[in-house]
C-alpha positions in Angstrom: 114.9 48.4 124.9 112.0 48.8 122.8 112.3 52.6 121.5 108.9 53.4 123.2 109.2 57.3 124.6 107.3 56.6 127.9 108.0 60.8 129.3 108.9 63.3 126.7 109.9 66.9 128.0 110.1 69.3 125.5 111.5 73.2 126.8 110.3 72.6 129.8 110.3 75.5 132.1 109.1 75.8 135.8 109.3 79.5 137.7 108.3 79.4 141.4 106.9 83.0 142.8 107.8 83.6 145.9 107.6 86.7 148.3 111.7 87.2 147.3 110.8 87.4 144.1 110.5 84.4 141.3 112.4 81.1 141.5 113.6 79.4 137.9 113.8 75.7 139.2 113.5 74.1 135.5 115.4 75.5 132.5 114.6 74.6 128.8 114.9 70.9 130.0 114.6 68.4 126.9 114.6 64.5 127.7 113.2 61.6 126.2 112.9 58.5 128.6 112.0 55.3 126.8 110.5 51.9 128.1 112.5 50.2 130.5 114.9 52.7 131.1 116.7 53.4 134.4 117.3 56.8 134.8 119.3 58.5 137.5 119.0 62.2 138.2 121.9 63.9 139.9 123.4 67.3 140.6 123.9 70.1 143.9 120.9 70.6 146.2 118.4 73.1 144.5 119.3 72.0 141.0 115.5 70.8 140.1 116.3 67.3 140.4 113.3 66.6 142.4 111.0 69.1 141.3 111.3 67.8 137.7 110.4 64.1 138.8 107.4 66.0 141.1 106.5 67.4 137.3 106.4 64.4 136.0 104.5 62.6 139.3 101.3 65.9 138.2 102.9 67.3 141.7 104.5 70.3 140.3 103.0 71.8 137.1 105.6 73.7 134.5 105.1 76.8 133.8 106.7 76.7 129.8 107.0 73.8 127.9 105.3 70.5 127.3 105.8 67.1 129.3 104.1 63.9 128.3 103.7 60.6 130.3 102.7 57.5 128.2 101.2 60.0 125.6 99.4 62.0 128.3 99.6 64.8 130.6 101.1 64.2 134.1 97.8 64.9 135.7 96.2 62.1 133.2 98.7 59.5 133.8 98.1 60.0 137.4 94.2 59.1 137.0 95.4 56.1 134.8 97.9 54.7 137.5 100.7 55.0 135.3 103.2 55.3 138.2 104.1 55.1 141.7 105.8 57.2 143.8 108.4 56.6 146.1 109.3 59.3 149.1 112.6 60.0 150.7 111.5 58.8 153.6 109.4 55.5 153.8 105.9 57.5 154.9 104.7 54.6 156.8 101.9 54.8 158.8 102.9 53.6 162.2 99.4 52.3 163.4 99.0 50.2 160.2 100.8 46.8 159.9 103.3 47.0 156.6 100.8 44.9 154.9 97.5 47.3 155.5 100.4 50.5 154.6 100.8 48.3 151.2 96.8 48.2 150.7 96.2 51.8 151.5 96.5 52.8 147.6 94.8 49.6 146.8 91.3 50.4 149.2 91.6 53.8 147.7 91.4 52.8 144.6 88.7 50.3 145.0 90.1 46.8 144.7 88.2 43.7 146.1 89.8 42.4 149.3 90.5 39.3 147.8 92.7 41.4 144.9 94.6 43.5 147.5 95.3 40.6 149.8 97.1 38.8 146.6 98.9 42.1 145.5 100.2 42.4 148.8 101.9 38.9 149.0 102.8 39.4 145.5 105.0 42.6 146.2 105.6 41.7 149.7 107.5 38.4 147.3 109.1 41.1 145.0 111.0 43.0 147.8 111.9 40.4 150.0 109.9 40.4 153.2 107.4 37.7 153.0 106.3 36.8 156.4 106.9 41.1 157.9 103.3 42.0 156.4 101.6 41.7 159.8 104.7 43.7 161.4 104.6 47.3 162.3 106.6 50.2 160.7 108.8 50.0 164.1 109.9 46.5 164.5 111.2 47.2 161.0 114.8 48.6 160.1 114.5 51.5 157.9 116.1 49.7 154.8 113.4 47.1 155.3 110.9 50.1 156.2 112.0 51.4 152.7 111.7 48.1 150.8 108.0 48.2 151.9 107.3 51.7 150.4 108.6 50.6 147.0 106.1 47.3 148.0 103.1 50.0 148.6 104.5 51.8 144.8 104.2 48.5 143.3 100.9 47.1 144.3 98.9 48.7 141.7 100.9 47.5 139.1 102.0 51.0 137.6 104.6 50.9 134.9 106.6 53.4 136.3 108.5 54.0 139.5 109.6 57.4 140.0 112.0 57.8 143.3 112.8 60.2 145.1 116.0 59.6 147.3 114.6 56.4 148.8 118.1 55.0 150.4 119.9 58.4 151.0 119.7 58.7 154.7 120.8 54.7 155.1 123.8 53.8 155.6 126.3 52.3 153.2 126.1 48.7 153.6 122.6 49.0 153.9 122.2 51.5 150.9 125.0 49.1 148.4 122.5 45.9 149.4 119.2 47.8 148.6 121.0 49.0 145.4 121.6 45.6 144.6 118.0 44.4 145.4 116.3 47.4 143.1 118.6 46.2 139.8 116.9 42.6 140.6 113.6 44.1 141.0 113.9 46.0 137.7 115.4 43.2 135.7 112.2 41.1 137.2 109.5 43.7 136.6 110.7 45.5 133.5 109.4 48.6 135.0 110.8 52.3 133.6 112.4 53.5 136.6 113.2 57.5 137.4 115.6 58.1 140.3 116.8 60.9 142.2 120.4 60.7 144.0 123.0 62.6 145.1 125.7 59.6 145.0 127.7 59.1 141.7 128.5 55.8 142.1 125.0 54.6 143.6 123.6 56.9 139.6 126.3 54.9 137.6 125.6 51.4 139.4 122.0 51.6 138.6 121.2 53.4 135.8 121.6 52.9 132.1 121.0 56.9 131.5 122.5 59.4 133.9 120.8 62.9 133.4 123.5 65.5 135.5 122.1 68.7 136.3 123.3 72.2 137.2 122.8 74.4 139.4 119.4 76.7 139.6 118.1 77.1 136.8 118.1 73.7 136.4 119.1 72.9 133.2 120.7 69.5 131.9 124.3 69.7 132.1 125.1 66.0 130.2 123.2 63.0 129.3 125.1 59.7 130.0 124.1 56.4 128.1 125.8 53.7 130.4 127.6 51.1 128.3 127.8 48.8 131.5 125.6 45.4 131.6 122.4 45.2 132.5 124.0 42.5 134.7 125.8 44.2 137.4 127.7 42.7 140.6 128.4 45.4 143.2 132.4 44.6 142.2 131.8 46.2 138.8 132.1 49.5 140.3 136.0 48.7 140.6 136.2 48.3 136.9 137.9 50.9 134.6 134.3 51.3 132.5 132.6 52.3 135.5 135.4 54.3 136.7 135.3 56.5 133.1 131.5 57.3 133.8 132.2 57.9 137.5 134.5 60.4 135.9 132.0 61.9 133.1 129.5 62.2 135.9 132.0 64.2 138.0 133.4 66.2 135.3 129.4 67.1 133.8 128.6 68.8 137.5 132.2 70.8 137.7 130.8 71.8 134.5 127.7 72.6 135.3 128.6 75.1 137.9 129.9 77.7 134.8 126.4 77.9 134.6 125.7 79.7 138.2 124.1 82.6 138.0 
């Protein structure tokens, strides 16, 4: 951990309008995440979780506040490539082979076709399915499908990955082995990672800060600095350590809820 504040949200405040009257999705929400950081967010459906990493991503703009990305304004670190995005579902474009959905940033952004066609095998190496890039979305499970979209977030190289509920609609054995194959990835890349979940243990198995939120308006509720090792066997989440933040987690959303409104 270097100490390097890569997003800085200061009061942060985001009011949607809508024809029922105005929605307060982001509360006075105050976090610093720092270079190489793993950061789960988690709380109940409707508690900003999301829309706060969409403020980050430039996709949502605040309406109060300040929120810095590498020093710049969301919409600025977006020009500069500073992250890449990954989607609940895998967005794959089913006529497009995985490998031509991994260069579609890349030929948008301009790179030679010798540059993507190394990116491509690079990432294609980095999540485990060398030899699928001429496959199609379909003749793909939707783990592996998924693995590709964080391939397509990767090939530019960005130093942040921001994810949105990538493995929430996969089952469990499929979900624990992508969890296991996203801590490799991030131990390999170094990358700061933001991640939105609704699973407790799948936040305190990956993370080493857990940001719980309450209800709308989202505010932060608790900020958890794991004390686990960066080294983490799926078994670990049978240990009393992890079982204490499981429980800190748990207790910071029960919490939360004093806050509905």
């Amino acid at each position: 951990m270097t100490g390097q504040a890569v997003i800085e949200a200061r009061d942060l405040n985001l009011v949607f309008h809508t024809n029922d009257g105005p929605v307060h999705a982001l509360k006075d929400v105050n976090l610093t995440v720092e270079k190489g950081d793993f950061v789960s967010f988690i709380g109940p459906s409707g508690c900003g979780k999301t829309t706060f990493l969409r403020v980050m991503a430039a996709l949502e703009q605040p309406t109060g506040g300040t929120i810095t990305v590498n020093g710049m304004t969301p919409d600025e670190a977006r020009r500069k490539r500073a992250y890449g995005y990954v989607f609940q579902a895998a967005g794959l474009y089913p006529w497009r082979t995985i490998a031509k959905n991994i260069k579609l940033p890349l030929e948008i952004m301009g790179y030679s076709k010798a540059d993507q066609n190394a990116r491509v095998e690079a990432v294609l190496k980095l999540v485990d399915l060398e030899g699928f890039g001429g496959k199609y979305p379909w003749q793909l499970s939707g783990g592996m499908q998924q693995r590709a979209s964080i391939a397509r977030a990767l090939a530019f190289d960005a130093d942040i990955l921001l994810m949105d509920e990538p493995f929430g609609a996969l089952d469990e054995i499929v979900r624990d082995h992508l969890n296991e194959q996203l801590l490799a990835l991030w131990a390999r890349t170094g990358k700061t990672i933001g991640f939105v979940t609704h699973s407790i243990p799948e936040a305190v198995y990956l993370s080493t800060k857990i940001v719980v939120m309450s209800p709308r308006p989202g505010r932060i509720a608790d900020v958890i600095e794991s004390p686990l090792p960066r080294e983490r066997p799926l078994e670990i989440r049978d240990t009393p350590e992890f079982i204490e933040i499981a429980h800190r987690v748990r207790e910071g959303l029960r919490a939360g809820h004093s806050y509905d409104e």
